[in-house]
C-alpha positions as CSV (number, residue, x, y, z in Angstrom):
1,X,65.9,67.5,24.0
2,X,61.6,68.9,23.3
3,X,62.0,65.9,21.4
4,X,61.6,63.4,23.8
5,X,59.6,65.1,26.4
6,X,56.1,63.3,26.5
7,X,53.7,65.2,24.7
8,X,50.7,66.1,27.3
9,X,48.3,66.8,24.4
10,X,48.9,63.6,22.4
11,X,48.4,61.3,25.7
12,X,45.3,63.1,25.9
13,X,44.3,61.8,23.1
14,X,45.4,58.8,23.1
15,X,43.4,58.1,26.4
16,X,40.4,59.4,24.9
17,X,40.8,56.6,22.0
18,X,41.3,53.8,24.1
19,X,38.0,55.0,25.8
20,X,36.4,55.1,22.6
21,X,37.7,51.6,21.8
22,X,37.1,49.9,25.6
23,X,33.4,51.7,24.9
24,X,32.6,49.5,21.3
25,X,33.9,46.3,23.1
26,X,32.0,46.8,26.2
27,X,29.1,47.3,23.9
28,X,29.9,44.6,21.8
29,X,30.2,42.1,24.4
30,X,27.7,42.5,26.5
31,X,25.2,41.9,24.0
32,X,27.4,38.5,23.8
33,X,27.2,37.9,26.9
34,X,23.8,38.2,27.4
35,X,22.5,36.8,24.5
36,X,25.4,34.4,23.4
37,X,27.1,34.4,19.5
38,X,26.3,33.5,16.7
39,X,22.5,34.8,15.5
40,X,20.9,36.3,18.2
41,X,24.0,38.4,18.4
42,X,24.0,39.4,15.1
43,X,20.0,39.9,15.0
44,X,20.6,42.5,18.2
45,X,23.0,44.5,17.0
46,X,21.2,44.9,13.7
47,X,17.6,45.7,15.4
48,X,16.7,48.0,18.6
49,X,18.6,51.2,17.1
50,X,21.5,49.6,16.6
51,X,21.3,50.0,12.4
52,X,24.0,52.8,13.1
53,X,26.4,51.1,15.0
54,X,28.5,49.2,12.1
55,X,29.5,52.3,10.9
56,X,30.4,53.6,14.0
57,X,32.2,50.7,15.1
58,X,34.2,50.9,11.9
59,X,35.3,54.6,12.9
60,X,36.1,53.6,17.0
61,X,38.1,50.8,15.4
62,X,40.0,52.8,13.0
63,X,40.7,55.5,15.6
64,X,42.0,52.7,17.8
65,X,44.4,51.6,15.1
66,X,45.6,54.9,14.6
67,X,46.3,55.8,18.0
68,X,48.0,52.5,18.7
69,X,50.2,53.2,15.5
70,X,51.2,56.3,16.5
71,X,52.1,54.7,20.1
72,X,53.9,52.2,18.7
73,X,56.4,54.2,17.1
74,X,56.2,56.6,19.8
75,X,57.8,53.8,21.9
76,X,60.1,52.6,18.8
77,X,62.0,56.0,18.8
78,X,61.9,56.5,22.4
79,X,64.0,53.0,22.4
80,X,66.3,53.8,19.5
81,X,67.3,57.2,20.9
82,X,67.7,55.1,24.9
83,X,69.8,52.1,22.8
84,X,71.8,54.8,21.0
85,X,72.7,57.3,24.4
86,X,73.4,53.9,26.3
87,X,70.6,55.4,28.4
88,X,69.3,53.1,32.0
89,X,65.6,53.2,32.1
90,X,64.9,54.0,36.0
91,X,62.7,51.2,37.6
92,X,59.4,51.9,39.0
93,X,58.1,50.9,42.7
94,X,55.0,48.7,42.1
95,X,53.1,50.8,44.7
96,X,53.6,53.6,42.3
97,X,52.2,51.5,39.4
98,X,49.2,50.1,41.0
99,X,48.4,53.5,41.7
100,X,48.5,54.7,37.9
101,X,46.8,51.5,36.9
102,X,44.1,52.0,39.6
103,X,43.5,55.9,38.4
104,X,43.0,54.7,34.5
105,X,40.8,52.1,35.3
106,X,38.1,54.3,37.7
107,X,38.7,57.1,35.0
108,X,37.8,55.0,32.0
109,X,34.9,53.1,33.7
110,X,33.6,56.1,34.5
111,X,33.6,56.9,30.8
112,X,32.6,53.9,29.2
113,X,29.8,53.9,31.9
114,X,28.8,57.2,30.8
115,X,29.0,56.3,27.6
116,X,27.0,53.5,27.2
117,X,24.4,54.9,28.8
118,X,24.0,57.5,26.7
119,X,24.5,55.3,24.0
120,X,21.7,52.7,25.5
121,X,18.9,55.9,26.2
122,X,19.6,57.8,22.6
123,X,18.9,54.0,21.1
124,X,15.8,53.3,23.4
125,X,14.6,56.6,22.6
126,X,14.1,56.3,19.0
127,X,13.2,52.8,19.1
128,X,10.9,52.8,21.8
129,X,10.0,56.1,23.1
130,X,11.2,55.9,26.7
131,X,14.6,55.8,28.0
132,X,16.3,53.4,31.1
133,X,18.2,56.0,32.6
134,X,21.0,54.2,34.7
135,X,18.7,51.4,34.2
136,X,20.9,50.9,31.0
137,X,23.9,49.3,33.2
138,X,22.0,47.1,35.3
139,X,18.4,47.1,34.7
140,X,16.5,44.1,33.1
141,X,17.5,44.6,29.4
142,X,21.3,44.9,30.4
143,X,22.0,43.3,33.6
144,X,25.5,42.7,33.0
145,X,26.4,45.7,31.8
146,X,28.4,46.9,34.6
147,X,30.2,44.4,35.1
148,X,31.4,43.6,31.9
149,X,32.4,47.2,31.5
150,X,34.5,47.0,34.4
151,X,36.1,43.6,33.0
152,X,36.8,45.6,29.6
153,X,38.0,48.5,31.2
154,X,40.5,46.9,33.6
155,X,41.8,45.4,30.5
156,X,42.5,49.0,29.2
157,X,43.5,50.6,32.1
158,X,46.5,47.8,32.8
159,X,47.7,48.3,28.9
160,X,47.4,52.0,29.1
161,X,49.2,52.2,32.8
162,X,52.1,49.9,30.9
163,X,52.4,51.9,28.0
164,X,52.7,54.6,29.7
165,X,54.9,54.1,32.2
166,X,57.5,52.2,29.6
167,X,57.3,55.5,27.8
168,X,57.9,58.0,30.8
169,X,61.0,55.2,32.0
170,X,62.2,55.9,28.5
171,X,61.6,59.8,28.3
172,X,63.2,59.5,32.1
173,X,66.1,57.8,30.9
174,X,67.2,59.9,27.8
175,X,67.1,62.6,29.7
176,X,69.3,61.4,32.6
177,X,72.1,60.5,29.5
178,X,71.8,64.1,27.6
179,X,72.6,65.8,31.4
180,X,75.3,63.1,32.0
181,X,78.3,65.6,32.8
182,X,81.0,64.8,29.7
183,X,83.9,65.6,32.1
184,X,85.5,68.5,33.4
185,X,88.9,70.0,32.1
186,X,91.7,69.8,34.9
187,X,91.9,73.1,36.9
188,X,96.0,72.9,36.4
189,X,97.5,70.4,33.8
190,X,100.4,68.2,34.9
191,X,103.5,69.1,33.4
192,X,106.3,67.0,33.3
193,X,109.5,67.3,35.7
194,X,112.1,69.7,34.1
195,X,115.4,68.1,32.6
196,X,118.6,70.0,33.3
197,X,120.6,69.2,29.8
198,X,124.1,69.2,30.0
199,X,126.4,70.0,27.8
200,X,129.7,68.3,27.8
201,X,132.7,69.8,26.4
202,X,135.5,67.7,25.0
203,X,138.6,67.4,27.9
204,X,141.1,69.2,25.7
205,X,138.6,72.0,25.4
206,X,138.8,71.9,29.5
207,X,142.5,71.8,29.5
208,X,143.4,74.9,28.1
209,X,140.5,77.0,29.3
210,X,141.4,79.9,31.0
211,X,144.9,80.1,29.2
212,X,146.1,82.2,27.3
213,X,147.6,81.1,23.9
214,X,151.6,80.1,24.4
215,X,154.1,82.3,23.4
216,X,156.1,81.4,20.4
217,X,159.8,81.4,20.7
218,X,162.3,82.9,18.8
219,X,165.9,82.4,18.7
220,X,167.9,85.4,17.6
């Protein structure tokens, strides 16, 4: 049964990678959207301290991978065991869902947010010598900062709120079917009505009970 109880550690950590990953898009696009593709995008993610940032994108995206991977066959055996135990998934109230999903998206905007501006102020730093402070989310250089990280991070908070809710229905469900009674024994087992046998003699055996043998005759 510890084998299908959710794993408080390993959400943990998942979270913390789809931060990691909602933080490199955020990045990523709002460079796009304020300067648009193709090379001005390329030229300003190369220059102002950015000369770092494929490498680190290449580790957010591989964390990402691997913490979707590891999801993904979280939710594969979670189904297997449900299919196999004929287990019902118990449905969710919406309310309750829009809650979650409303939670994960102020937590991991508050992150990201966090994030990037530390991010934005280290880079500024060594580049220029000064640092935006929360300038960095909605100052001149990155006025759509915020809001693109609150586009990004609704995104993640929806996906995350699903997955984890399909895997807490599952969990839910499995458990349910391992306490499923299997059935009591009967307090008295049914026996079936007595038959009288009876045993029939033959009639001549009938005839002659109770006699005594006859007396032979003798003529003198």
């Amino acid at each position: 049964m510890s084998a299908v109880i959710p794993d408080e550690h390993r959400q943990r950590v998942a979270f913390w990678a789809l931060a990691a990953v909602a933080l490199l898009i955020s990045h990523d696009a709002t460079f796009l959207v304020q300067v648009g593709p193709g090379e001005a995008l390329a030229r300003a993610l190369r220059e102002a301290g950015h000369a770092y940032w494929g490498a680190a994108s290449a580790v957010l995206l591989l964390i990402g991978l691997v913490a979707g991977a590891r999801i993904g066959i979280r939710l594969f055996q979670l189904r297997r065991r449900a299919s196999a135990l004929a287990a019902q998934a118990p449905a969710v109230p919406r309310a309750a869902w829009l809650r979650r999903a409303a939670a994960n998206w102020g937590r991991l905007t508050l992150i990201v947010a966090v994030g990037f501006v530390v991010q934005e102020n280290i880079e500024h730093v060594l580049t220029h010598g000064h640092a935006p402070g929360l300038g960095a989310l909605a100052g001149p250089e990155s006025p759509l900062a915020l809001p693109v990280i609150a586009a990004i991070t609704l995104v993640a908070a929806l996906v995350a709120t699903a997955v984890r809710v399909a895997e807490r229905r599952l969990v839910a469900g499995i458990l349910a079917a391992l306490r499923r009674p299997l059935g009591r024994a009967p307090r008295s087992v049914p026996r079936p009505a007595p038959r009288i046998l009876v045993r029939l003699s033959s009639p001549i055996a009938r005839a002659v009970a109770g006699r005594a043998p006859p007396s032979v005759l003798v003529a003198t």
